[in-house]
mmCIF file as gemmi writes it, N, C-alpha and C atoms, coordinates in Angstrom:
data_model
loop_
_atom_site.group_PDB
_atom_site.id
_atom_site.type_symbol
_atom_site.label_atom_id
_atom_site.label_alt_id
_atom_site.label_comp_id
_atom_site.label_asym_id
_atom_site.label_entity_id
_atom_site.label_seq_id
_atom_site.pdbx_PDB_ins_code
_atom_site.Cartn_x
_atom_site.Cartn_y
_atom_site.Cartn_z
_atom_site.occupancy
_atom_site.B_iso_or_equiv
_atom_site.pdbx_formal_charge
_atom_site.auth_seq_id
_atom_site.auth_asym_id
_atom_site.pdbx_PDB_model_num
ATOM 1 N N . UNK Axp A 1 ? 0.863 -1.167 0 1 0 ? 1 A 1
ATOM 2 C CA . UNK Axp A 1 ? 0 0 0 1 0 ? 1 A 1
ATOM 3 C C . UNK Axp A 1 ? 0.91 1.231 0 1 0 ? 1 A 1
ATOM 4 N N . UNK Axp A 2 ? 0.457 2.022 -0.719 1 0 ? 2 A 1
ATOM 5 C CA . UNK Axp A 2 ? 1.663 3.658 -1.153 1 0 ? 2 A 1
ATOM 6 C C . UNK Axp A 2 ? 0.905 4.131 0.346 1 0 ? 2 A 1
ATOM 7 N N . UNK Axp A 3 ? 2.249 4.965 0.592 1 0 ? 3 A 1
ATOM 8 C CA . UNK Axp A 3 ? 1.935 5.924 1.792 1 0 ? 3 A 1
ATOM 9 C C . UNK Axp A 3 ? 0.788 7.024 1.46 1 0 ? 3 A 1
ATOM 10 N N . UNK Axp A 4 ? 0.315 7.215 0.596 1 0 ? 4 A 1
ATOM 11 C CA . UNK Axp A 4 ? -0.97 8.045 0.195 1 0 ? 4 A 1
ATOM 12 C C . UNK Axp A 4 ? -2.433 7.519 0.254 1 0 ? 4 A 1
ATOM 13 N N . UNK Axp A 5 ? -1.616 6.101 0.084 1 0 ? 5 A 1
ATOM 14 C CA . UNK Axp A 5 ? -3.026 5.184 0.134 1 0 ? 5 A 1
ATOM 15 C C . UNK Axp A 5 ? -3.178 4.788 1.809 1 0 ? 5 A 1
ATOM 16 N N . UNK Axp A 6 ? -2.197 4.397 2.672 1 0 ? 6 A 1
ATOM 17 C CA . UNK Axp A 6 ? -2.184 4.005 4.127 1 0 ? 6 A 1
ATOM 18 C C . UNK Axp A 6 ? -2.76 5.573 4.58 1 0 ? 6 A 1
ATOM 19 N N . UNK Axp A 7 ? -2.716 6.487 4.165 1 0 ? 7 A 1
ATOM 20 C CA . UNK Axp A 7 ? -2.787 7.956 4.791 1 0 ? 7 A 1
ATOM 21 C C . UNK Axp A 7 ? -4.847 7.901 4.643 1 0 ? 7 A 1
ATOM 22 N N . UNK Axp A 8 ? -4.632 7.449 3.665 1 0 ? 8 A 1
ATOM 23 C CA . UNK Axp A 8 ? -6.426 7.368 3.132 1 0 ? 8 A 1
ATOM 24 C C . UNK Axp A 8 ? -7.325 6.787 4.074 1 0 ? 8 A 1
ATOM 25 N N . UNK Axp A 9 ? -6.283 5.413 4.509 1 0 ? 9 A 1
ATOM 26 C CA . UNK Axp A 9 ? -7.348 4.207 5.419 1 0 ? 9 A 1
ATOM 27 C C . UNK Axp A 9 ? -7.136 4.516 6.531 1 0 ? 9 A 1
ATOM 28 N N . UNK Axp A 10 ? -5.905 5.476 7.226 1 0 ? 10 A 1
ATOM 29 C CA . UNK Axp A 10 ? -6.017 5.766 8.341 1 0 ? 10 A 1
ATOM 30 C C . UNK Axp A 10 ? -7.13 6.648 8.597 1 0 ? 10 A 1
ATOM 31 N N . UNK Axp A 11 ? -6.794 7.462 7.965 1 0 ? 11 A 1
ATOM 32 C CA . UNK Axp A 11 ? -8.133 8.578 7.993 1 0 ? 11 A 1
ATOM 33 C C . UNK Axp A 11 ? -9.927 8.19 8.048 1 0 ? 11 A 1
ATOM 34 N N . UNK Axp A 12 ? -9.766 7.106 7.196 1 0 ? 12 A 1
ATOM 35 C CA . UNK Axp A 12 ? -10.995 6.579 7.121 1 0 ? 12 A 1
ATOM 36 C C . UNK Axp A 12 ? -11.61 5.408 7.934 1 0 ? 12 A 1
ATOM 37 N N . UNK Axp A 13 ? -10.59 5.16 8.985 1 0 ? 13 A 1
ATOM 38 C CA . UNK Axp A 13 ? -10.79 4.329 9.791 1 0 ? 13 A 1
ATOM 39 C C . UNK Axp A 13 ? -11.336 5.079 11.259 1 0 ? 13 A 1
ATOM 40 N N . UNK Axp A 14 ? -11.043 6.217 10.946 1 0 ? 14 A 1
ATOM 41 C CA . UNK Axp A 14 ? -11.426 7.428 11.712 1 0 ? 14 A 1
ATOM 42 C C . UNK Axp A 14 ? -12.755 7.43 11.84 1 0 ? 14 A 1
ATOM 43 N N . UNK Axp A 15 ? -13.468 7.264 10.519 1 0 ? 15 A 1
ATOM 44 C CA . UNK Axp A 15 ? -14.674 8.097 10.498 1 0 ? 15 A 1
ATOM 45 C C . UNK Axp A 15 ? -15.852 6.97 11.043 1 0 ? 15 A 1
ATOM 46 N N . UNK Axp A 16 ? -16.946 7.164 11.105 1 0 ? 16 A 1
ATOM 47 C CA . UNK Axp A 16 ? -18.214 6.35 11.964 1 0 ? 16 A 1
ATOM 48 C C . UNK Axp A 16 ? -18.159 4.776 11.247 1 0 ? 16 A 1
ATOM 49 N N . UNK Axp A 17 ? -18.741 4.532 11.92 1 0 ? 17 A 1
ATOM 50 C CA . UNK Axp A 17 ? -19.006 2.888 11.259 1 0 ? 17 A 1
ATOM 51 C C . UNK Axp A 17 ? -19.944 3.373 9.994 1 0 ? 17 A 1
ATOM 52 N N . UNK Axp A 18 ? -21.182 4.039 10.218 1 0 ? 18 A 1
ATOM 53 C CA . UNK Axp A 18 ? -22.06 4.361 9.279 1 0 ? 18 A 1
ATOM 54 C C . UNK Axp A 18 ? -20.864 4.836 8.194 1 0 ? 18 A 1
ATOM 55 N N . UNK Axp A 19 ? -20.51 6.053 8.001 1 0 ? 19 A 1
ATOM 56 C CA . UNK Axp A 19 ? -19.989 6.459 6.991 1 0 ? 19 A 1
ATOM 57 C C . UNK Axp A 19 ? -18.352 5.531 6.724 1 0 ? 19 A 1
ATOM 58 N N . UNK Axp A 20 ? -18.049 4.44 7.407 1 0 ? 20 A 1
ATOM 59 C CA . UNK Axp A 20 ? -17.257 3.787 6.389 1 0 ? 20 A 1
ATOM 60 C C . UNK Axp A 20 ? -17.927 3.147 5.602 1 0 ? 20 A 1
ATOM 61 N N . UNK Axp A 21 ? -19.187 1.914 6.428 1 0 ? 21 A 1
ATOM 62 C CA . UNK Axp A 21 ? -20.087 1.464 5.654 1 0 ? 21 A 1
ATOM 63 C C . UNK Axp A 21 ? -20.094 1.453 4.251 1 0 ? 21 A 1
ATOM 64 N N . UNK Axp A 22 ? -20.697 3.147 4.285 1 0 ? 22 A 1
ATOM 65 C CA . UNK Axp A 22 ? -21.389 4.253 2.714 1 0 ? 22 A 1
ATOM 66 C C . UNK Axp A 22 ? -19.965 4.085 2.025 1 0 ? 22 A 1
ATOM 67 N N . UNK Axp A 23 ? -18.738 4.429 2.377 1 0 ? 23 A 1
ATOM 68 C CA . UNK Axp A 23 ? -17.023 4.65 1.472 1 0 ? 23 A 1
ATOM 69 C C . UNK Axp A 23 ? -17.133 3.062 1.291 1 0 ? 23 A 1
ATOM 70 N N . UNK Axp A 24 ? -17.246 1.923 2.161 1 0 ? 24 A 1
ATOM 71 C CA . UNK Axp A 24 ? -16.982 0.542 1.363 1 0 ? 24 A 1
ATOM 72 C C . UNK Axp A 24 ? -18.049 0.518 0.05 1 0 ? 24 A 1
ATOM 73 N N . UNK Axp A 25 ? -19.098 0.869 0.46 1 0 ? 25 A 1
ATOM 74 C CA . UNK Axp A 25 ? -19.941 0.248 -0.505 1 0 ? 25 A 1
ATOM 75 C C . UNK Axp A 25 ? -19.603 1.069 -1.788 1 0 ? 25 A 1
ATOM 76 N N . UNK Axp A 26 ? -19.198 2.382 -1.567 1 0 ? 26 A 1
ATOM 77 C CA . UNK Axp A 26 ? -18.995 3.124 -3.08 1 0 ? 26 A 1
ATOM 78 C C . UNK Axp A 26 ? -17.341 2.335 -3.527 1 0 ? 26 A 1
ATOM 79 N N . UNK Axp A 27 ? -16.479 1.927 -2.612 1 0 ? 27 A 1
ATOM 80 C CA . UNK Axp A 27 ? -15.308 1.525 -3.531 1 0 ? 27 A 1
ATOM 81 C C . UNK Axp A 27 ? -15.59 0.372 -3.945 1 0 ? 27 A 1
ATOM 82 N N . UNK Axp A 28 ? -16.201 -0.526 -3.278 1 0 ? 28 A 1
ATOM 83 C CA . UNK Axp A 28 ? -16.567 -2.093 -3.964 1 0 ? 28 A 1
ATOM 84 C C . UNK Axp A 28 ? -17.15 -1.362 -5.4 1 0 ? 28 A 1
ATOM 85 N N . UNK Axp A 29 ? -18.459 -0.443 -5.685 1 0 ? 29 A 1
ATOM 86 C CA . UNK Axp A 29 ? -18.83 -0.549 -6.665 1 0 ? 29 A 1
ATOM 87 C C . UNK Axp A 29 ? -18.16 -0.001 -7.61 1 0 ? 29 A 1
ATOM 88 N N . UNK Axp A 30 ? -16.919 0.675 -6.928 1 0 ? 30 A 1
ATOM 89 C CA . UNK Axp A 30 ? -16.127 1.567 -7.875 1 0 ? 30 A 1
ATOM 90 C C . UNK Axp A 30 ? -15.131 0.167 -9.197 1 0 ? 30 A 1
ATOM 91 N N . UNK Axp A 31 ? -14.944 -0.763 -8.173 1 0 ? 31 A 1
ATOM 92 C CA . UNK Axp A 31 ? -14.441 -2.166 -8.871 1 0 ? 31 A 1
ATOM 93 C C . UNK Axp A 31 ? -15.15 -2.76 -9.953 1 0 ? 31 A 1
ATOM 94 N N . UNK Axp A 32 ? -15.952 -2.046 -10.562 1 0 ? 32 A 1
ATOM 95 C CA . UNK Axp A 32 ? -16.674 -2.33 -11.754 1 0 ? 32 A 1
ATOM 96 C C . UNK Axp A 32 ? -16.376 -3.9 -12.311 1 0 ? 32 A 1
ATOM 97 N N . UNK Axp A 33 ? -17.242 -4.819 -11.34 1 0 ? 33 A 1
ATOM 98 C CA . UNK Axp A 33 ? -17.154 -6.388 -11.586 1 0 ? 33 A 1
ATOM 99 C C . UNK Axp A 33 ? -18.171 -6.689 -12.703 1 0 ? 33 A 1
ATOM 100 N N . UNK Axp A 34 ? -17.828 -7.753 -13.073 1 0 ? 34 A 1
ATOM 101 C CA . UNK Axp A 34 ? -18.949 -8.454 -13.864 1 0 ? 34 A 1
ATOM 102 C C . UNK Axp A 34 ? -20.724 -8.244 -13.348 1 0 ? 34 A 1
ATOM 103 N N . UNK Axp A 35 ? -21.479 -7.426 -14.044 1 0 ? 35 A 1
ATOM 104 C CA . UNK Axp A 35 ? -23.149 -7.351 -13.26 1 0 ? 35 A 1
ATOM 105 C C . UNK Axp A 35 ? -23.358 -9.142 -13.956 1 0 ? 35 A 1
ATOM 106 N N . UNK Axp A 36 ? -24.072 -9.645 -12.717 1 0 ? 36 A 1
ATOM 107 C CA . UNK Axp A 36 ? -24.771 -10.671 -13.609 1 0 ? 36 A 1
ATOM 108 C C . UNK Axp A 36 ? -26.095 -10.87 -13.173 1 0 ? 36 A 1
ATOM 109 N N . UNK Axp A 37 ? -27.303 -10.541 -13.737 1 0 ? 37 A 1
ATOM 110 C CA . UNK Axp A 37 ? -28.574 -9.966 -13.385 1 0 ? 37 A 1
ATOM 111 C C . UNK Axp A 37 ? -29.194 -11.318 -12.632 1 0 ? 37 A 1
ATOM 112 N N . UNK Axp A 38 ? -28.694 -12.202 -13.182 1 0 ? 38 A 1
ATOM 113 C CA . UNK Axp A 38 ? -29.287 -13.25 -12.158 1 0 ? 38 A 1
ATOM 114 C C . UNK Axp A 38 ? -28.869 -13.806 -11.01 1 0 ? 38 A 1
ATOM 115 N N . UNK Axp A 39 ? -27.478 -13.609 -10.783 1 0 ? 39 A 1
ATOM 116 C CA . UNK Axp A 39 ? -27.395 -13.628 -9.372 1 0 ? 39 A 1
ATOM 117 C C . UNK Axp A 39 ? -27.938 -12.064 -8.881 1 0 ? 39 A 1
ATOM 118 N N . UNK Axp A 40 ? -27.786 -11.376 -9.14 1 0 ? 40 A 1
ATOM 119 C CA . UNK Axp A 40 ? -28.473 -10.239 -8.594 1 0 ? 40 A 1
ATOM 120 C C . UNK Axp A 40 ? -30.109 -10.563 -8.547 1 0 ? 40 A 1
ATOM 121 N N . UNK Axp A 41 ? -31.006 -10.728 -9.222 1 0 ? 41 A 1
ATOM 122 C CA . UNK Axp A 41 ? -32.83 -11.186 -8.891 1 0 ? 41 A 1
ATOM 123 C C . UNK Axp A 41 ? -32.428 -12.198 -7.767 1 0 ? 41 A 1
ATOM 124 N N . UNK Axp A 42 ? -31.417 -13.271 -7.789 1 0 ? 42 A 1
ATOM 125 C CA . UNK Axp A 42 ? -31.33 -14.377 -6.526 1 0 ? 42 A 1
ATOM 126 C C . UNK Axp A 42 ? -31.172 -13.664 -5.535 1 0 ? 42 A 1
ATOM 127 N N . UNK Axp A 43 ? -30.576 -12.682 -5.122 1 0 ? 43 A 1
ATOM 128 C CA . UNK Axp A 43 ? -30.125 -11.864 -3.546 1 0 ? 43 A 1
ATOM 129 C C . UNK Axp A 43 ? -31.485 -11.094 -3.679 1 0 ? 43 A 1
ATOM 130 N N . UNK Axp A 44 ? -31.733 -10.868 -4.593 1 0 ? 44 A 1
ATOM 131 C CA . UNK Axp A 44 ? -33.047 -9.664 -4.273 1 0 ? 44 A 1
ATOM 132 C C . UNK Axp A 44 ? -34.169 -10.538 -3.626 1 0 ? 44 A 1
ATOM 133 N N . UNK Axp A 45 ? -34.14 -11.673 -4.007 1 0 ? 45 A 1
ATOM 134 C CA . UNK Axp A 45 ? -35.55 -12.505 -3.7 1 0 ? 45 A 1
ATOM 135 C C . UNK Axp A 45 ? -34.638 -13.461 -2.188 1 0 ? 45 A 1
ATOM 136 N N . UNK Axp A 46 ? -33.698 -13.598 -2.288 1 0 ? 46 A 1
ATOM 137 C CA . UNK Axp A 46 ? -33.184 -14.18 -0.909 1 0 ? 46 A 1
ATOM 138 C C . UNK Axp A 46 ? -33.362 -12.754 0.027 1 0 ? 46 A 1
ATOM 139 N N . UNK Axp A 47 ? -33.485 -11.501 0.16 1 0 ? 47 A 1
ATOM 140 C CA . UNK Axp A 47 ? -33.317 -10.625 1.006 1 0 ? 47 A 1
ATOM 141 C C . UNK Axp A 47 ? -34.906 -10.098 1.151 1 0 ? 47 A 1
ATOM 142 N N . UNK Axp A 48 ? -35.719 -10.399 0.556 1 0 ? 48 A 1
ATOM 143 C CA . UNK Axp A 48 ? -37.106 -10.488 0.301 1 0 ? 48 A 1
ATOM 144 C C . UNK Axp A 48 ? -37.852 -11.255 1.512 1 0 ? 48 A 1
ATOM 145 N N . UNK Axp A 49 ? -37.304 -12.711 1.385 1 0 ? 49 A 1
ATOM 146 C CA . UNK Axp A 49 ? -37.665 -13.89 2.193 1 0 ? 49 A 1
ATOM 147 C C . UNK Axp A 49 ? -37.52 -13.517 3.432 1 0 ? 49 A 1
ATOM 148 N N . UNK Axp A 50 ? -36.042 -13.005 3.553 1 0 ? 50 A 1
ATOM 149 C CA . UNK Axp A 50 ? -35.368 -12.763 4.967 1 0 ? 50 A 1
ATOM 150 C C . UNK Axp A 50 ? -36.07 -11.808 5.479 1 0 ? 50 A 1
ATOM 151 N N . UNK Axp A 51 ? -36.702 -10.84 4.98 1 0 ? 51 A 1
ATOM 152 C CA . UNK Axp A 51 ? -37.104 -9.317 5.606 1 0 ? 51 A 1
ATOM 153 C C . UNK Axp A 51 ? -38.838 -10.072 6.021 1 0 ? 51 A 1
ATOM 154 N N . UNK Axp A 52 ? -39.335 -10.736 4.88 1 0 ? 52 A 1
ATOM 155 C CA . UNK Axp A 52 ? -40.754 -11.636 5.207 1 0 ? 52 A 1
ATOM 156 C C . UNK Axp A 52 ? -40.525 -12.165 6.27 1 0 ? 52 A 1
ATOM 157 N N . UNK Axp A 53 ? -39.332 -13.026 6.669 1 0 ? 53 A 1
ATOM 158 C CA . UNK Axp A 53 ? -39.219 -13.697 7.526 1 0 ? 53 A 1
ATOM 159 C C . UNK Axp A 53 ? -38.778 -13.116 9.163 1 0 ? 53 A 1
ATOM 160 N N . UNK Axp A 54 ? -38.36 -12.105 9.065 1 0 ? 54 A 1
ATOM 161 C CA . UNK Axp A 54 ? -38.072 -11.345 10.222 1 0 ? 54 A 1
ATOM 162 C C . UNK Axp A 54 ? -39.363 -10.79 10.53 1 0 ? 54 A 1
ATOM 163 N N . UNK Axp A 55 ? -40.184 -10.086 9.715 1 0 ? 55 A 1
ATOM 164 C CA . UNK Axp A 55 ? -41.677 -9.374 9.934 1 0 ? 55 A 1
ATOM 165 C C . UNK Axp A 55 ? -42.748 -10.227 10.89 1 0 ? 55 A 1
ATOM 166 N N . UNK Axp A 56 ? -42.625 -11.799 10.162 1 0 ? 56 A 1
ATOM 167 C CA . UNK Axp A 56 ? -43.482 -12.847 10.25 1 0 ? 56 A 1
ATOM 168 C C . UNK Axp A 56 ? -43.068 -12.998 11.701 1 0 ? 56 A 1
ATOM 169 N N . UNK Axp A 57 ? -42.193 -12.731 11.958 1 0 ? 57 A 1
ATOM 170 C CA . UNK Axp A 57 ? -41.917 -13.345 13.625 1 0 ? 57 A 1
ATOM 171 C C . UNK Axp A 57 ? -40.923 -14.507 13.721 1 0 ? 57 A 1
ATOM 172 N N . UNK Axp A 58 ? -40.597 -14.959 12.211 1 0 ? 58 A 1
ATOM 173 C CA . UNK Axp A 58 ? -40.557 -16.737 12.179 1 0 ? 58 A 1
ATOM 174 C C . UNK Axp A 58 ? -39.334 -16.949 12.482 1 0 ? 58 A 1
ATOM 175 N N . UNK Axp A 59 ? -38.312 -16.306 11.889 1 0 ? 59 A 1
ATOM 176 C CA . UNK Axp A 59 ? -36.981 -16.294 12.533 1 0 ? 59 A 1
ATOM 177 C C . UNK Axp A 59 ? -36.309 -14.809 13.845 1 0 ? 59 A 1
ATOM 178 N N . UNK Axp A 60 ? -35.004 -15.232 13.995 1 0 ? 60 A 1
ATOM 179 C CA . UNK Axp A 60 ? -35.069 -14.131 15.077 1 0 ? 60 A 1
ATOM 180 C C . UNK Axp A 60 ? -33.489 -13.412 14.736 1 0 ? 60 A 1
ATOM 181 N N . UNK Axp A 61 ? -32.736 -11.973 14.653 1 0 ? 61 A 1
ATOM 182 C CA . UNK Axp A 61 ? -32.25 -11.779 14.665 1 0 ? 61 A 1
ATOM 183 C C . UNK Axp A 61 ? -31.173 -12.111 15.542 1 0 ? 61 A 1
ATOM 184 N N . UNK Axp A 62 ? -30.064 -12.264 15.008 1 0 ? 62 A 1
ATOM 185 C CA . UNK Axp A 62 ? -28.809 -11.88 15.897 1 0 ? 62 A 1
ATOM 186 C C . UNK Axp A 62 ? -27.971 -11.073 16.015 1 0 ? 62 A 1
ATOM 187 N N . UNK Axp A 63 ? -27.694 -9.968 16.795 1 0 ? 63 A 1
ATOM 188 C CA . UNK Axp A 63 ? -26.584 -9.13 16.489 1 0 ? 63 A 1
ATOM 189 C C . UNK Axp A 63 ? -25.485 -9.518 16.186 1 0 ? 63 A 1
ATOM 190 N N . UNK Axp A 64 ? -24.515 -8.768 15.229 1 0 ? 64 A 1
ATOM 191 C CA . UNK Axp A 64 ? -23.229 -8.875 14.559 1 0 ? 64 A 1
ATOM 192 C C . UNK Axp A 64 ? -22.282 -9.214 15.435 1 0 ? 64 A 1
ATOM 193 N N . UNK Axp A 65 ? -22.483 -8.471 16.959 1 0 ? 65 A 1
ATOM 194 C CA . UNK Axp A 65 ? -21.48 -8.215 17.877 1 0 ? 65 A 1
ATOM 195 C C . UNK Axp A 65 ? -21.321 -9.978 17.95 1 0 ? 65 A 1
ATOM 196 N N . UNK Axp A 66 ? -22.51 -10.621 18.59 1 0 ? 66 A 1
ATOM 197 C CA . UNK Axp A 66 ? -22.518 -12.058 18.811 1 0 ? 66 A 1
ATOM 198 C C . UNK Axp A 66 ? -22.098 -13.174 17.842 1 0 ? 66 A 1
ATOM 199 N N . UNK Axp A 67 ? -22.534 -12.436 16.939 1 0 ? 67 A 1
ATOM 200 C CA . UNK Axp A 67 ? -21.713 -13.856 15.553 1 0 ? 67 A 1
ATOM 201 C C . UNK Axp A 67 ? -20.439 -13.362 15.481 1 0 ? 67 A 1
ATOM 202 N N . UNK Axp A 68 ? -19.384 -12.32 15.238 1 0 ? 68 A 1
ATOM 203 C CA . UNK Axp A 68 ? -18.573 -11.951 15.402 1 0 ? 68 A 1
ATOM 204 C C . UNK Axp A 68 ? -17.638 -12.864 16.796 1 0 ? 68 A 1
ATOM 205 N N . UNK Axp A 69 ? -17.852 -12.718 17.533 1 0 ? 69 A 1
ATOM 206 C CA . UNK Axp A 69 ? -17.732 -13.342 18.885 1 0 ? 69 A 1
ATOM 207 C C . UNK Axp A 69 ? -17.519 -15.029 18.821 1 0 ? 69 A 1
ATOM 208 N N . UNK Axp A 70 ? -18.931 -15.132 17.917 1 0 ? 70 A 1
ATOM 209 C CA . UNK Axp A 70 ? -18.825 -16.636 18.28 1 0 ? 70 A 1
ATOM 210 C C . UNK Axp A 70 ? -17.899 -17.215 17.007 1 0 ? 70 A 1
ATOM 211 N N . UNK Axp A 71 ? -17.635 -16.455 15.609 1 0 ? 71 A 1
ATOM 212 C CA . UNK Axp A 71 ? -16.776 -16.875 15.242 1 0 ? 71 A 1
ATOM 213 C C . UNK Axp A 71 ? -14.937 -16.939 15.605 1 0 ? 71 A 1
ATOM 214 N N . UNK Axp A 72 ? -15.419 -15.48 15.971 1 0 ? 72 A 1
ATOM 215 C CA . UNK Axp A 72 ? -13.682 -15.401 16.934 1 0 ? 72 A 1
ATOM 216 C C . UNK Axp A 72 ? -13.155 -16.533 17.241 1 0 ? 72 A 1
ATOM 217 N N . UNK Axp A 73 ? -14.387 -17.027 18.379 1 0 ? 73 A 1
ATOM 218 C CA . UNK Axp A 73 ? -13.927 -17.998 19.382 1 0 ? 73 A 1
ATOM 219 C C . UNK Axp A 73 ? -13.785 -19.164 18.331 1 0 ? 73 A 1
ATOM 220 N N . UNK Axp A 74 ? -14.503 -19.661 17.615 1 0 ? 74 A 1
ATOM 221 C CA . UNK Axp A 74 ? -14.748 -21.26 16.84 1 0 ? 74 A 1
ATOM 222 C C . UNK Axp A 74 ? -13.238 -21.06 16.051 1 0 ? 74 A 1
ATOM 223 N N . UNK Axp A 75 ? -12.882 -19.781 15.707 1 0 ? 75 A 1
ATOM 224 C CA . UNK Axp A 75 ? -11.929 -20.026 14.447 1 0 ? 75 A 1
ATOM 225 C C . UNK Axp A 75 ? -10.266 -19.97 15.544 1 0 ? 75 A 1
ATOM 226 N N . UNK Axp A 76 ? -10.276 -19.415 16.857 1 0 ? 76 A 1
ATOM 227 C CA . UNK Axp A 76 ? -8.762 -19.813 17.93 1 0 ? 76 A 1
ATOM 228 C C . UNK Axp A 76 ? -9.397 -20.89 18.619 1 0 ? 76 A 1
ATOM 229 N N . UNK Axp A 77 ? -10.11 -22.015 18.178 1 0 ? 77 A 1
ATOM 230 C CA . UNK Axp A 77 ? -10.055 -22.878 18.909 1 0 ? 77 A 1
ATOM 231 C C . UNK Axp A 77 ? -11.2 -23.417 20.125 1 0 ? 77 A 1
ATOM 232 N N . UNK Axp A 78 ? -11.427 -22.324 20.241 1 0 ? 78 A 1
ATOM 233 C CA . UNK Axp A 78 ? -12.441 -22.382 21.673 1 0 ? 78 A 1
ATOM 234 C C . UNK Axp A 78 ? -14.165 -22.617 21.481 1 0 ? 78 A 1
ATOM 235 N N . UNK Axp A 79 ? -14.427 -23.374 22.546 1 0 ? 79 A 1
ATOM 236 C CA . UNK Axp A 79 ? -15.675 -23.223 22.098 1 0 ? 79 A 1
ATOM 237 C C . UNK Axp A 79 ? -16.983 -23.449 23.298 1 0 ? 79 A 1
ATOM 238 N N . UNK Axp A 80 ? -17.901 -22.756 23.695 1 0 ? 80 A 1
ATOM 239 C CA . UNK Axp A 80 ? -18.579 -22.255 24.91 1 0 ? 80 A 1
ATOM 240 C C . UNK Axp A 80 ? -19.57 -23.789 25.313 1 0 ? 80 A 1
């Protein structure tokens, strides 16, 4: 990484979770990948289900903090 570029991520490591969030999502799209419309309708209709399914009651959220956590632990070994 050029020292202009480490100067960038320091800085931006600075800023809120929200507004790195918004800067990841614009540089991923800045990576101008292959669109392929059908895996794209598949996430749209998998994120569809999920939002039905959170409304419905039927499944239950977990916070990030906790899967985060519990992968920590599963991936050094440990396990509760």
């Amino acid at each position: 990484m050029t020292p202009a570029a480490r100067s960038l991520l320091d800085d931006a490591l600075n800023l809120s979770e929200k507004e790195r969030a918004e800067m990841a999502g614009v540089l991923l799209e800045s990576l101008e990948l292959p669109f392929d419309s059908a895996v794209e309708e598949a996430w749209r209709l998998e994120v569809e289900k999920r939002v039905a399914e959170l409304e419905a009651g039927e499944v239950t959220a977990v916070p990030w903090a906790t899967v985060r956590d519990e992968l920590y632990s599963r991936l050094s070994g440990k396990s509760d």
